[in-house]
N, C-alpha and C positions, 0 to 999 in steps of 0.2 A: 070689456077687457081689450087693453089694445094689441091691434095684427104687429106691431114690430116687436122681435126679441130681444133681449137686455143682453148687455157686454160684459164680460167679467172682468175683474178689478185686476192691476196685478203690478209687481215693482217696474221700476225704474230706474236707470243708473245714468247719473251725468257723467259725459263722456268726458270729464276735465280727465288731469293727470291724476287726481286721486279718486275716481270712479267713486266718490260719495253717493252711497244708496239715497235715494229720496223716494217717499211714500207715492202712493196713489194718488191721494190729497194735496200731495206738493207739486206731483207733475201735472197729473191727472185733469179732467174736465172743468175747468173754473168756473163756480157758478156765475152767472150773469145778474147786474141788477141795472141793468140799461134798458129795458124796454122802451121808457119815454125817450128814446136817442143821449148820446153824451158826444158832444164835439168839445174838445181841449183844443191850448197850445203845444206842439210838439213839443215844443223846447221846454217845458216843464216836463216830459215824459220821457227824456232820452235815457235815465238810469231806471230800467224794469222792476217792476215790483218782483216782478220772482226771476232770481237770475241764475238763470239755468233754461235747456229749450222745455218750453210748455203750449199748454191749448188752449183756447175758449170755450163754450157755449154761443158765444154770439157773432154778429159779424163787425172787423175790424178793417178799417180805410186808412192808410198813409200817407199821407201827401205831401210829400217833399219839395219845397222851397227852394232851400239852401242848405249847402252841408255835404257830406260824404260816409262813406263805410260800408258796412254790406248786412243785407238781411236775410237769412235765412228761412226757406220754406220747404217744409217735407225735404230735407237734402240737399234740395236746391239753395245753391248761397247767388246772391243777387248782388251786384255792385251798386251802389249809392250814391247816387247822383241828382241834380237839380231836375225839376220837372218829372220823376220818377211816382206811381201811384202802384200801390201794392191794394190788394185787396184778398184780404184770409178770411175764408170761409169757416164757419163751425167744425171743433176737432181740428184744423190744421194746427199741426208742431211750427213753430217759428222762434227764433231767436235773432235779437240784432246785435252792432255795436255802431253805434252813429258819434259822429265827431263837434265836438261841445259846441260848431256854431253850427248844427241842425237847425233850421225852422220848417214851421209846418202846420199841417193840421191831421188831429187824432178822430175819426169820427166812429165810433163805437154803438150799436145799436143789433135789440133783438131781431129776429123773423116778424114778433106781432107785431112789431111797430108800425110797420108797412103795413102787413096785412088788416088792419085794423080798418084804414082809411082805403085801400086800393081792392076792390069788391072783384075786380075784372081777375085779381089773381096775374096780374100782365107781369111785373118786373121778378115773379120767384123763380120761374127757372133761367133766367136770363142770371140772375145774380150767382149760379153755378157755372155757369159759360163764362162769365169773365174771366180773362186771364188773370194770376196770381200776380203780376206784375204788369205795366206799361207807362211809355211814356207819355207825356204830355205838350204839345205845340206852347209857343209864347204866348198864343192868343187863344188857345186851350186853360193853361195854365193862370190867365186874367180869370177868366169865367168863373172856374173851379176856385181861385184865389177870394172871388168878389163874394160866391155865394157862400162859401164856409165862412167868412166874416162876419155875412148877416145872420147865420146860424148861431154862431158865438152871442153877436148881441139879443138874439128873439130868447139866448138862453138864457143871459144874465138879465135882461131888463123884464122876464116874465108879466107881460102886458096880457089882458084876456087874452085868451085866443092861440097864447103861445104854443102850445104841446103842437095842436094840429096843423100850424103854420109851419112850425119847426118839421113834422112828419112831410106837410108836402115839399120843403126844400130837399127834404133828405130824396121823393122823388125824384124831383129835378136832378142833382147831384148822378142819381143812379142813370137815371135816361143818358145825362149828358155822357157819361161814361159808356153807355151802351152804343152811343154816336159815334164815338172816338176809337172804338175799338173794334176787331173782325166780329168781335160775338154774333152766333146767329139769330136770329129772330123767330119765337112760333107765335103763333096764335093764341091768342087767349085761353081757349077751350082745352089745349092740351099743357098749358103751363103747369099746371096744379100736377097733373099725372106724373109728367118730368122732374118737377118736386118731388113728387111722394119715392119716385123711385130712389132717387138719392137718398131719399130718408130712410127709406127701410133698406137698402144697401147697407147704408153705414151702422143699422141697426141688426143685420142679418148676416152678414158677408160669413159671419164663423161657423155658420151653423147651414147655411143654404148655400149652394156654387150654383145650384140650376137654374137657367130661366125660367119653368115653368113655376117654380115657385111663388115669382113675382109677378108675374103676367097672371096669376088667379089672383093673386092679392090685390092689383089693380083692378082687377076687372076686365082683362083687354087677354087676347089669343099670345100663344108666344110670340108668333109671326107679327102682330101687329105692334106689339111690345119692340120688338125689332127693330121697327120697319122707324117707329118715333120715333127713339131716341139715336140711331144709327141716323136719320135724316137731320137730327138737331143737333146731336157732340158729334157727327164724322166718325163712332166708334160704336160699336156693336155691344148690348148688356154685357155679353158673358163678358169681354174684354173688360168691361167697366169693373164687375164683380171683381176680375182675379185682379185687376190693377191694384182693387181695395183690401185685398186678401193681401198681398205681395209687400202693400203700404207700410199694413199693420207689421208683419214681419220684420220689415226693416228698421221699424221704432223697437220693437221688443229684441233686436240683436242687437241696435245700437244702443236704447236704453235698457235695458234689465240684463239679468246676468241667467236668464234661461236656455236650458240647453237647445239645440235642432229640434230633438223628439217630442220634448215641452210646447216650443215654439209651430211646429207643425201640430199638433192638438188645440192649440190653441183659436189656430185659425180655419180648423175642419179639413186638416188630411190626417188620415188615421196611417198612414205607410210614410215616415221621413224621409226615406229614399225618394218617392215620387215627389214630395216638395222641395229635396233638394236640387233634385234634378229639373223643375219647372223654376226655382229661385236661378237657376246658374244659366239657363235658357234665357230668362227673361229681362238679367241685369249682367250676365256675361261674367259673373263670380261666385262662385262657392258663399252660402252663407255665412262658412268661418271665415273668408274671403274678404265679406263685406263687413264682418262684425272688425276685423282686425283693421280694417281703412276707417272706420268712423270710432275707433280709441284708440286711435292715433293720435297726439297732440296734434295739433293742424289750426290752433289760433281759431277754434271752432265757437267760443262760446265769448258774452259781452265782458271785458275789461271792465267796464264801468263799475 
């Protein structure tokens, strides 16, 4: 039986001007059928298959070319620009709108992918530290330009050998990104831990706020638990926890139509007064504060 616990389902509302209800299923978790990696041309992927903001299962790479607009992450809306790399991790909310002379590259693939071929466990918690966004140098941007090309052709010319050739590019890719950007660097031996915490984080946040929780499920003291992850994100678990607690919140006010008392059950405080007073602490607004800013029109969602 597995140690993480399972999320409960629940609506969704696009924040357009006609707050159209959409299922679980529409917003919700998209299953993934990437594992063997998928790199596209942007420019064939500028009108979303679901338009409206949604999630993955898997992890999603941007690479910006050429072109402009803006794309949105958990809230964050990003300005769109040449040289620009996005990188969304599994469960991020994101929506874009990109201008018809986008170019680019799409590079889409599971966890196992990597994991498959990379025994050391080296690039999984690193691929959580990447920033959601960065830019790219001109002579950055050749590099990254050159080796997503030959990813393109190892995909379509499927020669032996293709899958694993295509996996190790996809490390290269990841390394070169992990060069170009602050992310920190651990060790080999504590990557997987770092991982798992994330994992059962985003598996548990509703139901556990405590670090000892997690520090026995890893196997590691609170204190040591601490000591890792606060030496490798700059932030201390419980911050991480309520960050992810605080997260969800803000999807379930901007997308669903659930009250505060709902919404605070939902994510493990039984008293909505003390979550709404940690919500208004912690984003500087009232929940109905923050629901009434994000169904606002505000040109939030893709035209296309």
């Amino acid at each position: 039986m597995s140690p993480f616990c399972k999320q409960g389902n629940f609506l969704r509302a696009d924040r357009s001007q006609h707050l159209n209800l959409h299922g679980m299923q529409a917003f919700g978790l998209l299953p993934s059928h990437v594992e063997m990696i998928r790199i596209n041309d942007l420019a064939q992927r500028l009108s979303p298959k679901i338009p409206f903001p949604h999630k993955h299962s898997f992890f999603q790479i941007v690479i910006i070319l050429n072109g402009t607009g803006w794309h949105e992450i958990d809230f964050a809306r990003h300005v769109v620009h040449k040289g620009m790399t996005f990188v969304l991790k599994p469960g991020q909310v994101h929506a874009w709108d990109l201008s018809p002379d986008t170019k680019g590259f799409l590079v889409e693939f599971e966890f196992h992918a990597i994991k498959k071929i990379q025994t050391s466990q080296e690039p999984l918690a690193q691929l959580y530290a990447l920033p959601d966004q960065f830019g790219l140098t001109h002579d950055q941007e050749q590099k990254v330009r050159d080796l997503c090309l030959e990813m393109m052709n190892e995909q379509k010319d499927l020669e032996p050998g293709w899958e694993t050739i295509l996996q190790l590019r996809l490390l290269t890719l990841l390394f070169l990104f992990f060069r170009y950007t602050p992310a920190p660097v651990a060790t080999s031996d504590k990557n997987l831990v770092l991982h798992n915490f994330f994992k059962l984080v985003n598996a548990c946040y509703a139901r556990h706020h405590n670090i000892e929780f997690y520090a026995e499920k890893l196997g590691l003291t609170p204190k040591a638990l601490t000591m890792r992850v606060t030496r490798f994100f700059g932030e201390p678990p419980k911050k991480i926890i309520q960050d992810r607690c605080l997260l969800e919140a803000k999807r379930l006010l901007a997308y669903s139509t659930k009250t505060n008392s709902e919404i605070a059950r939902k994510i493990g405080f039984d008293d909505p007064n003390y979550f709404s007073r940690l919500f208004r602490s912690k984003t500087g607004m009232t929940p109905n504060e923050f629901r009434v800013q994000q169904t606002t029109p505000q040109d939030k969602f893709p035209r296309i």
